[in-house]
C-alpha positions in Angstrom: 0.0 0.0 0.0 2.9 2.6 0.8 4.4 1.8 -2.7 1.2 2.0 -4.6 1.0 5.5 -2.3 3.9 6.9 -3.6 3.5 5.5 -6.8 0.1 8.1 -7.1 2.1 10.7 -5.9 4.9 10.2 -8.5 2.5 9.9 -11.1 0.7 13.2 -9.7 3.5 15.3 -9.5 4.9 14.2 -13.3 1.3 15.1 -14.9 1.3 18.3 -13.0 4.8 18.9 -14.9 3.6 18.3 -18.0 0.6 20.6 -17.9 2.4 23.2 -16.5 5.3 22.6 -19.2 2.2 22.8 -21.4 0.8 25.8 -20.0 4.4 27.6 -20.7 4.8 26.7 -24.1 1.1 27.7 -25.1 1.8 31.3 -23.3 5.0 31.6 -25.8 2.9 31.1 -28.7 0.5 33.8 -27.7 3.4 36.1 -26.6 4.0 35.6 -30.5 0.9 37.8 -31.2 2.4 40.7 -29.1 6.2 40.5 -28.9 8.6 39.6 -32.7 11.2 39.1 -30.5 10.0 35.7 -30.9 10.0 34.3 -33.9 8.9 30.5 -33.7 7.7 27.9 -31.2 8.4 25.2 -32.8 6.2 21.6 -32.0 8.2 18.6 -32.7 6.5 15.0 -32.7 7.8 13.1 -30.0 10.0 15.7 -29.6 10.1 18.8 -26.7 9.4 22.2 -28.4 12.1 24.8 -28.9 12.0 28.5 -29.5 13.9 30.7 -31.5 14.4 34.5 -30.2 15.8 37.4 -32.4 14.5 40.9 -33.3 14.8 41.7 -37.4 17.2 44.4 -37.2 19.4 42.3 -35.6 19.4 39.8 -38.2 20.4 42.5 -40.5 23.0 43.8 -38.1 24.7 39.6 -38.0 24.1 39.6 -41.7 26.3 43.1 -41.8 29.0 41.5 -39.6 29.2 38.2 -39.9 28.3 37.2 -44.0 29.3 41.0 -45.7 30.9 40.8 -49.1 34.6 39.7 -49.8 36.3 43.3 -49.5 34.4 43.9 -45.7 35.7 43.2 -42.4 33.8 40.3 -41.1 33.6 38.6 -36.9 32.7 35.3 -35.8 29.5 34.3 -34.9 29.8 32.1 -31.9 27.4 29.5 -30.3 27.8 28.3 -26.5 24.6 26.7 -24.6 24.5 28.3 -21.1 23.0 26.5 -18.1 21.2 27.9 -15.1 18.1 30.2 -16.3 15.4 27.5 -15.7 14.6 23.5 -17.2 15.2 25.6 -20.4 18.9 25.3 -22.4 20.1 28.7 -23.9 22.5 28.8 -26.7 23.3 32.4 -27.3 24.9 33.5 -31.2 27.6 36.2 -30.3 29.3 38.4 -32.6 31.6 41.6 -32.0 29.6 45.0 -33.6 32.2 46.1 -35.8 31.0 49.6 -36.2 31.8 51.3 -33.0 34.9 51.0 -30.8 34.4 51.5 -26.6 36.9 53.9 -25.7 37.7 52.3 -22.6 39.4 48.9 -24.2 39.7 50.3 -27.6 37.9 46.8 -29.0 34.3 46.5 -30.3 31.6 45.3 -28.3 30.1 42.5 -27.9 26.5 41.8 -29.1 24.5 39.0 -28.6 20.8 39.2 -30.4 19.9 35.6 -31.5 18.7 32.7 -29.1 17.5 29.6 -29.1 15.7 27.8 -26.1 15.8 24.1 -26.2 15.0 21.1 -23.9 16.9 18.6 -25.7 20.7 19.0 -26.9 20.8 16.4 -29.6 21.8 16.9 -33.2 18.2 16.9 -34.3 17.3 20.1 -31.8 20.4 21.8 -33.0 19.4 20.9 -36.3 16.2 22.7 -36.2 18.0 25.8 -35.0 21.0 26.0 -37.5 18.9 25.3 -40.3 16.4 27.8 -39.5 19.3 30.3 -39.1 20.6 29.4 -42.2 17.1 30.2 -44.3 16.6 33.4 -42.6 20.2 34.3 -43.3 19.5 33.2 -47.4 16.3 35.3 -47.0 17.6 37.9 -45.2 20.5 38.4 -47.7 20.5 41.8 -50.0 23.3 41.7 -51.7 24.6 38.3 -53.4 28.0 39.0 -52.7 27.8 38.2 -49.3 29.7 35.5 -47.8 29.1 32.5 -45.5 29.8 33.0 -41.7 32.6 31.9 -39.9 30.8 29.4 -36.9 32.7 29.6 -33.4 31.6 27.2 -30.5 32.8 25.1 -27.4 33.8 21.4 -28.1 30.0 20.5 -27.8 29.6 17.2 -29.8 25.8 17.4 -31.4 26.1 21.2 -31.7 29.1 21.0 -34.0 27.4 17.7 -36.1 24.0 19.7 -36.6 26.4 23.1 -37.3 28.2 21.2 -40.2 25.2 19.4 -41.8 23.2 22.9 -41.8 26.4 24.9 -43.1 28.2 22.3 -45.0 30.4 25.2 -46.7 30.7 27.2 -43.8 34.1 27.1 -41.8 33.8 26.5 -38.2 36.5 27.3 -35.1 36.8 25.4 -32.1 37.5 26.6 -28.6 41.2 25.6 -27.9 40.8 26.2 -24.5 38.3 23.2 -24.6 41.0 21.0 -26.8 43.9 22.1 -24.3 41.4 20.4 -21.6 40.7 17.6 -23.9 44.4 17.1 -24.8 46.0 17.2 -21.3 42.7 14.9 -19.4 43.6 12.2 -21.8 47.7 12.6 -21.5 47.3 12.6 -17.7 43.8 9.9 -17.2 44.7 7.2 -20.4 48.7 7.2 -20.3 50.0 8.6 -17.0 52.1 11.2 -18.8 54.0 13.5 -15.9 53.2 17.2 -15.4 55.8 18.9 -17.2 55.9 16.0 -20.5 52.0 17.3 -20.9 53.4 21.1 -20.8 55.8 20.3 -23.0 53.8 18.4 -26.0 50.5 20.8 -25.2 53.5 23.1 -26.0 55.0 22.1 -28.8 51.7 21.3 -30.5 50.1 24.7 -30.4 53.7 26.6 -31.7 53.0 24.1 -34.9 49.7 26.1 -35.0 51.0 29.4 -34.5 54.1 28.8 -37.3 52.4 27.2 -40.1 51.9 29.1 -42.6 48.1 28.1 -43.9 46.0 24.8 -43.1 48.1 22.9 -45.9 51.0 23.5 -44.3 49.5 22.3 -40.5 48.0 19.1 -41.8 51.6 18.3 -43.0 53.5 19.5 -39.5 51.2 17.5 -37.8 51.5 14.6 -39.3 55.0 14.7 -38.7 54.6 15.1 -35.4 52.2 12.3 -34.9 54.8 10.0 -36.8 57.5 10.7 -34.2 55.3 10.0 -31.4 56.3 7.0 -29.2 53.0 6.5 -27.6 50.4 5.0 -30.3 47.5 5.9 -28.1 48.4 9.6 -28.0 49.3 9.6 -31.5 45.5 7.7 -32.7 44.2 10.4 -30.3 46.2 13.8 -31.5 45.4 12.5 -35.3 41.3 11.7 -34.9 40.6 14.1 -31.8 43.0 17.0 -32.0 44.2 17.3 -35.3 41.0 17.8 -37.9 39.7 20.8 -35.0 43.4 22.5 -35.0 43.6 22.2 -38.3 39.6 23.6 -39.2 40.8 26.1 -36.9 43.8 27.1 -39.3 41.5 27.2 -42.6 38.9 29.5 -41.0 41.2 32.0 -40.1 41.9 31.9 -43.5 38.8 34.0 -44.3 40.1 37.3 -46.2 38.6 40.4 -43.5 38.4 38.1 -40.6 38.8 40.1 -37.7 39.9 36.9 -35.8 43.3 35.7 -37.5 44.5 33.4 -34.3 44.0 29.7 -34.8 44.5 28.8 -31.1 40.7 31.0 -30.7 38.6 30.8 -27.3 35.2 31.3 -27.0 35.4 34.3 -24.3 32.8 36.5 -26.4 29.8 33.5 -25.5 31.0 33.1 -21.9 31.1 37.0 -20.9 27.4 37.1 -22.3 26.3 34.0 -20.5 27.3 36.0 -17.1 25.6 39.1 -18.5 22.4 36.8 -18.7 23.1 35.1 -15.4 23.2 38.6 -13.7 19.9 39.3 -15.7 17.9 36.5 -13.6 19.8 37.4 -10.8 20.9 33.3 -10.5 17.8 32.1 -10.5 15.5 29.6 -12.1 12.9 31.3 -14.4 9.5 30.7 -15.9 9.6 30.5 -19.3 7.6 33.6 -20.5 9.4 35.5 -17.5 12.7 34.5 -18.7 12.1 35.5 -22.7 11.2 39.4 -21.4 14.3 39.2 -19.8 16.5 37.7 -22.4 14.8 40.7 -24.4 15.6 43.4 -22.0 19.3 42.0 -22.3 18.8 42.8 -26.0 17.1 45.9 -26.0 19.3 47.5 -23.7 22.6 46.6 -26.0 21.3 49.0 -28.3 20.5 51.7 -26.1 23.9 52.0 -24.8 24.8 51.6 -28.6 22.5 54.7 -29.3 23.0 56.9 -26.6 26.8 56.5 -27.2 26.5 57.6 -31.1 24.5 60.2 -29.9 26.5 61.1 -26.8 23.2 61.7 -24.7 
């Protein structure tokens, strides 16, 4: 009788989840009606919904940054799914405004205007986003000149596959902060490499980076140096793990106008937002309507600063 009890109670409390869940998802799709901030709640069979969040202007404004024509300047535009703000995921799109300068620190500012909620982080949910994104961009698009972004993001498996298959031309940069960690866990947890050997291949790895002169030239250092290695397991790991990402990494820089040229890239633009947004819900789980004002406010009040600055008000 106690287990049947409890059993209920279980059952009580995960039906009262899913119409509340229910609730939250219907109040998005009439905040549609009222706010363009959000532009789709999307219904998946078997599937939990996701939402995509961006104003138009700002679509223009990654569009002007991110994809301009040859001769521009053009930034990254970098993904990074952000934990903390509710049951909901967040993966923020980042990009550096390359308009204005902040006198301060001399370097653009950071802009982040495109968001996508999610429940799920499989390469079908990231799917649905990235391809999305990429329509809007091809629809978005006034002048047929422009080119294809240049796709930052963490070492996030199913982000990265759904990335590629939606942007199959597109190059993409990964973290090296994340592949450091990657590199050096496996030289310390698989083969019991000492301290100072790590610092000194981690080394010696990234200065072939650095030195080469394009990405044809760091495929070929590489596999030099994974020829040389005396430990098989590192060199399977350096030559299916680390080498394609270093080496991606090498051929987007490539991009003529990217304001990025450093191979070894991090990801810093995505995690100073995500404690931007962090601050916004002062740390603390939201409801899902409560949290998309909020996420909007961040927004909004980007481009107020950006305004009262031109306008020195």
């Amino acid at each position: 009788m106690l287990n049947q009890g409890s059993n209920n109670s279980q059952e009580q409390v995960v039906i009262w989840f899913i119409k509340s869940f229910a609730d939250q998802i219907a109040d998005v799709e009439n905040l549609q009606n009222s706010l363009p901030f959000v532009k789709a709640a999307i219904r998946r069979h078997a599937k939990a919904p996701c939402i995509i969040l961006y104003d138009d202007q700002e679509m223009q404004d990654i569009l002007r940054f991110c994809c301009p024509p040859v001769i521009c300047r053009s930034t990254v535009l970098s993904f990074d799914k952000t934990f903390n703000l509710g049951q909901v995921n967040v993966t923020l799109a980042v990009y550096k405004n390359l308009s204005v300068y902040r006198r301060i620190t001399n370097k653009h500012p950071i802009f982040c205007d495109l968001m996508f909620l999610h429940w799920e982080s499989d390469v079908s949910t990231f799917f649905t986003f990235f391809h999305r994104l990429k329509a809007q961009m091809i629809l978005s698009q006034g002048n047929e000149n422009q080119t294809l972004p240049v796709l930052g993001s963490d070492e996030e498996k199913a982000m990265r596959i759904a990335m590629a298959k939606a942007f199959p031309d597109t190059q993409r940069l990964a973290c090296v902060r994340h592949i450091e960690k990657n590199l050096l866990a496996f030289m310390q947890d698989k083969i019991n490499m000492l301290q100072n050997q790590r610092r000194q291949l981690k080394f010696q790895l990234f200065q072939l980076v650095t030195s080469a002169l394009d990405h044809i030239d760091l495929i070929d250092s590489l596999c030099v140096f994974e020829s040389k290695s005396t430990q098989k397991k590192l060199a399977d790991h350096i030559k299916n793990r680390i080498h394609p990402l270093l080496a991606e990494n090498k051929r987007a820089v490539e991009k003529p106008g990217l304001d990025n040229t450093n191979p070894l890239w991090m990801n810093n633009c995505c995690e100073s937002v995500n404690h931007i947004l962090k601050q916004a819900v002062s740390w603390k789980s939201q409801k899902l309507v409560d949290l998309i004002h909020k996420l909007h406010s961040v927004v909004q009040r980007q481009f107020k600063e950006l305004r009262r600055t031109l306008t020195d008000t």
